[in-house]
Backbone as CSV, one residue per row, in Angstrom:
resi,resn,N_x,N_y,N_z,CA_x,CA_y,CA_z,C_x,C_y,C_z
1,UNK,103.599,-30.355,76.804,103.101,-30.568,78.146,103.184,-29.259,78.927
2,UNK,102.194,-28.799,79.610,101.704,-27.592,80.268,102.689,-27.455,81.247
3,UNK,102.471,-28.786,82.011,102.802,-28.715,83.440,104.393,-28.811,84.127
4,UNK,104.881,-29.245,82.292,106.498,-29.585,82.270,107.025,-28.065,82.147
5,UNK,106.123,-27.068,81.314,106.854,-25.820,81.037,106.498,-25.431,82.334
6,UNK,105.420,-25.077,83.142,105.261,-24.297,84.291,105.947,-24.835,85.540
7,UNK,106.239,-25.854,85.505,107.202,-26.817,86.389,108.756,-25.773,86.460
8,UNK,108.985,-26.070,84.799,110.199,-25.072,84.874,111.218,-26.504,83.977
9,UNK,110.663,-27.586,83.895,111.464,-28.731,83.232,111.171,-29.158,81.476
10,UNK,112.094,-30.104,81.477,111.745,-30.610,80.277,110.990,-31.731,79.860
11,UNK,110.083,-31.800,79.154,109.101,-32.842,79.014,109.410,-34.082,79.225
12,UNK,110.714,-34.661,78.908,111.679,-35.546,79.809,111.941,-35.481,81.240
13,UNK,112.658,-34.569,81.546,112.778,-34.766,83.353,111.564,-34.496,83.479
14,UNK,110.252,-34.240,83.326,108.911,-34.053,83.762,108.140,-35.543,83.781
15,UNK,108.448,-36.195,82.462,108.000,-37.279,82.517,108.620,-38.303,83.241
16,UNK,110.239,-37.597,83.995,111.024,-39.628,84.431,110.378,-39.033,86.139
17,UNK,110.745,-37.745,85.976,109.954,-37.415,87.567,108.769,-38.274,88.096
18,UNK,107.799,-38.033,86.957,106.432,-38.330,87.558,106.405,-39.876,87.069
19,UNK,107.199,-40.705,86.470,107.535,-42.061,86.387,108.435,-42.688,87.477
20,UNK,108.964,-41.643,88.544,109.905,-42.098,89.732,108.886,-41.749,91.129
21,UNK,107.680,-41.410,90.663,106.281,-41.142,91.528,106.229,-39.822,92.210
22,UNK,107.378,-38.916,91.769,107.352,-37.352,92.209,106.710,-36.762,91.600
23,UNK,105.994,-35.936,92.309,104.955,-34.823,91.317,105.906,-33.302,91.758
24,UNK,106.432,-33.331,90.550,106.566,-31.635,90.300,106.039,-30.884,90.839
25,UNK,106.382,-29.916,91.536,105.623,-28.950,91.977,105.542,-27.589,90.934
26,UNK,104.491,-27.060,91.257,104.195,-26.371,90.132,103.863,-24.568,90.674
27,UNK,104.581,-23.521,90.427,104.484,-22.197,90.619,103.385,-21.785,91.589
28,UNK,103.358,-20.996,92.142,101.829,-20.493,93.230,100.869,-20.306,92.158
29,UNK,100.111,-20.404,92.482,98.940,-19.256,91.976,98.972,-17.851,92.215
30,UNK,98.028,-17.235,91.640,97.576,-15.626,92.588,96.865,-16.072,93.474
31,UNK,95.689,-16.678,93.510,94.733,-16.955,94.824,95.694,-17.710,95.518
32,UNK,96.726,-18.672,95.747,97.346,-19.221,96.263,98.002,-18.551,97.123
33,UNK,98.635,-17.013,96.406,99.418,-16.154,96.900,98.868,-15.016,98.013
34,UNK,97.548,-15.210,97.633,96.283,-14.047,98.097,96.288,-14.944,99.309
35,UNK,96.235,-15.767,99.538,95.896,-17.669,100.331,96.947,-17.167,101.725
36,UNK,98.286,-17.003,101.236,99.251,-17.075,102.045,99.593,-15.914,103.021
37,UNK,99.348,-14.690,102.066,99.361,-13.566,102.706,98.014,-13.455,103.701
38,UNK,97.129,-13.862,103.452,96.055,-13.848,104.586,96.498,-14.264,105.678
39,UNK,97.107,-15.625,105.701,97.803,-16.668,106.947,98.724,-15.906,107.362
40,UNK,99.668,-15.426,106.760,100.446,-14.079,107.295,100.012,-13.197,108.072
41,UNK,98.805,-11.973,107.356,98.189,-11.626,108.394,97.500,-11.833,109.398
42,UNK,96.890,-12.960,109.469,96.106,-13.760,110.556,97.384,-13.866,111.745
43,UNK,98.294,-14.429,111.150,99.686,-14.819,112.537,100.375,-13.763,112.763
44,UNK,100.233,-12.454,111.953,100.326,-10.839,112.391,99.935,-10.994,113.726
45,UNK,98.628,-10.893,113.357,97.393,-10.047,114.555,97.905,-11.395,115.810
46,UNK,97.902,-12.210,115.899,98.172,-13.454,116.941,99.405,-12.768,117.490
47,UNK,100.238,-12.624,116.990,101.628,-12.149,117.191,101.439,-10.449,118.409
48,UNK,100.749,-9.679,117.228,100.228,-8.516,118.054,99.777,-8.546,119.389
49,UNK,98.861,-9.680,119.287,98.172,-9.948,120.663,99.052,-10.725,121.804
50,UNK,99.723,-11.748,121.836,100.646,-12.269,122.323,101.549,-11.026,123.118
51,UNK,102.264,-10.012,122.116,103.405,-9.624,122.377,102.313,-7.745,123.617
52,UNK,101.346,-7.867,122.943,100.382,-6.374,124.231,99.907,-7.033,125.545
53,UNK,99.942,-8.175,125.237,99.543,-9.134,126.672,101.020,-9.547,127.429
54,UNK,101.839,-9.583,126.628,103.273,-9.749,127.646,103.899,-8.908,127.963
55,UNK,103.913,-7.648,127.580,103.775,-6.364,127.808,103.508,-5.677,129.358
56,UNK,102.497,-6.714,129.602,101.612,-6.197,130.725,102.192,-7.137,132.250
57,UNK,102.040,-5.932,133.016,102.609,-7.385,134.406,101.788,-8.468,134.896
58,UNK,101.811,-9.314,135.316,101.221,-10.413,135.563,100.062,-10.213,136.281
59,UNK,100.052,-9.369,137.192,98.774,-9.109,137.818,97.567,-8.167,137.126
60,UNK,97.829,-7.881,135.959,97.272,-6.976,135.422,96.174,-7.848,134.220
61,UNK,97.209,-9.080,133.729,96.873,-9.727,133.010,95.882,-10.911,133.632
62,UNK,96.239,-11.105,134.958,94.964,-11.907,135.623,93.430,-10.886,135.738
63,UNK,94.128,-9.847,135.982,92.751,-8.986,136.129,91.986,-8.974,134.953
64,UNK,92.573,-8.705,133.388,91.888,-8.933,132.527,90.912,-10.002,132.121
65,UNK,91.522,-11.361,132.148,91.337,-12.464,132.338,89.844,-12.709,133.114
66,UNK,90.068,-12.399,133.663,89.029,-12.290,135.180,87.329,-11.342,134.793
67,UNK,87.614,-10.577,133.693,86.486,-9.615,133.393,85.796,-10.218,132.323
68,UNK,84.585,-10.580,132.674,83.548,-11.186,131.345,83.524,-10.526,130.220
69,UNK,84.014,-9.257,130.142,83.341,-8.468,128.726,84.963,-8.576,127.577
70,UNK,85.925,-8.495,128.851,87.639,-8.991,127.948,87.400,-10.195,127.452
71,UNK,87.112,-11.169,128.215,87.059,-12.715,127.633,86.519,-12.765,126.590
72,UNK,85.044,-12.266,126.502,83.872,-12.421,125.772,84.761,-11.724,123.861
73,UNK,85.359,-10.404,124.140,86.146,-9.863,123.356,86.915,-10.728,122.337
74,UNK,87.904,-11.413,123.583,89.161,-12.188,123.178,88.965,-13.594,122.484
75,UNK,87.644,-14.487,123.322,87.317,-15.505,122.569,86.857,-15.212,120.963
76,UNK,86.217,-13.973,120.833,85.548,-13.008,119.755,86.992,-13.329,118.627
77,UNK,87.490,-12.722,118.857,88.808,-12.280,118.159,89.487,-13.757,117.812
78,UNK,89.860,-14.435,118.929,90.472,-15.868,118.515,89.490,-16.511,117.411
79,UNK,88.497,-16.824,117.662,87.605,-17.101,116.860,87.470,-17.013,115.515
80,UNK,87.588,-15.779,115.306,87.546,-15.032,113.982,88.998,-15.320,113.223
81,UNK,90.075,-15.293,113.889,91.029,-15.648,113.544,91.797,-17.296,113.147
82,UNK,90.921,-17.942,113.948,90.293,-19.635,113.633,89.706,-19.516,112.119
83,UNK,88.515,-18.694,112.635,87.560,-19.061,110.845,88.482,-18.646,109.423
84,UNK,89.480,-17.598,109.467,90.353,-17.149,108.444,91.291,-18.059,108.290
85,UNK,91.361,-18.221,108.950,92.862,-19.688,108.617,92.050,-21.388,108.057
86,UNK,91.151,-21.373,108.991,89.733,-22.187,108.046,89.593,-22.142,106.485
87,UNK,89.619,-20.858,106.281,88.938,-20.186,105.132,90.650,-20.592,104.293
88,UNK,90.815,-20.167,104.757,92.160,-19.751,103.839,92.590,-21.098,103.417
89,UNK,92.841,-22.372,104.434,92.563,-23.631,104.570,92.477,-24.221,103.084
90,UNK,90.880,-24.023,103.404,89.955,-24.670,102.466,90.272,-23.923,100.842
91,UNK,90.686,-23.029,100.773,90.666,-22.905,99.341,91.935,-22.951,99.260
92,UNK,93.451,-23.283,99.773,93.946,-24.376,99.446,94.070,-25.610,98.851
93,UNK,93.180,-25.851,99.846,92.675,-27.298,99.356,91.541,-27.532,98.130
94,UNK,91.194,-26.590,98.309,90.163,-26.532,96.483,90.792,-26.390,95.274
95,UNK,92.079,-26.047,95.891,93.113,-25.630,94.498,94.007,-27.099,94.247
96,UNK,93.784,-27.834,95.320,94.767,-29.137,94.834,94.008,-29.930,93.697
């Protein structure tokens, strides 16, 4: 059994496991791993942005706020950072 060696068990505790309705979990992948580090960097850049905006004094940060071409920017950026975690998401879930 494949899934008993990559599990890390013995074809016994593999089989009373998945007869006690636990499914083994089974090693990352590489794309899995490729998967995670993306979400990592995605909550980087969130992090980045969070911490240059608190940075700033409060009145400075309304002023930004306030300028169509920052917003237009920032929704830009959130956005993009939505669709990667989307992305990243979904081929997760293609791997189950």
């Amino acid at each position: 059994m494949k899934n008993a060696q990559l599990s890390g068990r013995s074809k016994s505790i593999y089989l009373h496991d998945i007869a006690l309705g636990h499914k083994p979990s089974l090693p990352m992948t590489t794309e899995q791993q490729e998967a995670l580090k993306g979400l990592t960097g995605a909550r980087a850049e969130l992090v980045y942005i969070r911490n240059a905006l608190h940075a700033l004094p409060q009145t400075e940060r309304k002023k930004l706020f306030k300028r169509a071409d920052f917003m237009e920017r920032w929704l830009q950026g959130v956005n993009d950072i939505i669709k990667e975690w989307s992305n990243i998401r979904n081929r997760f879930i293609d791997m189950i």
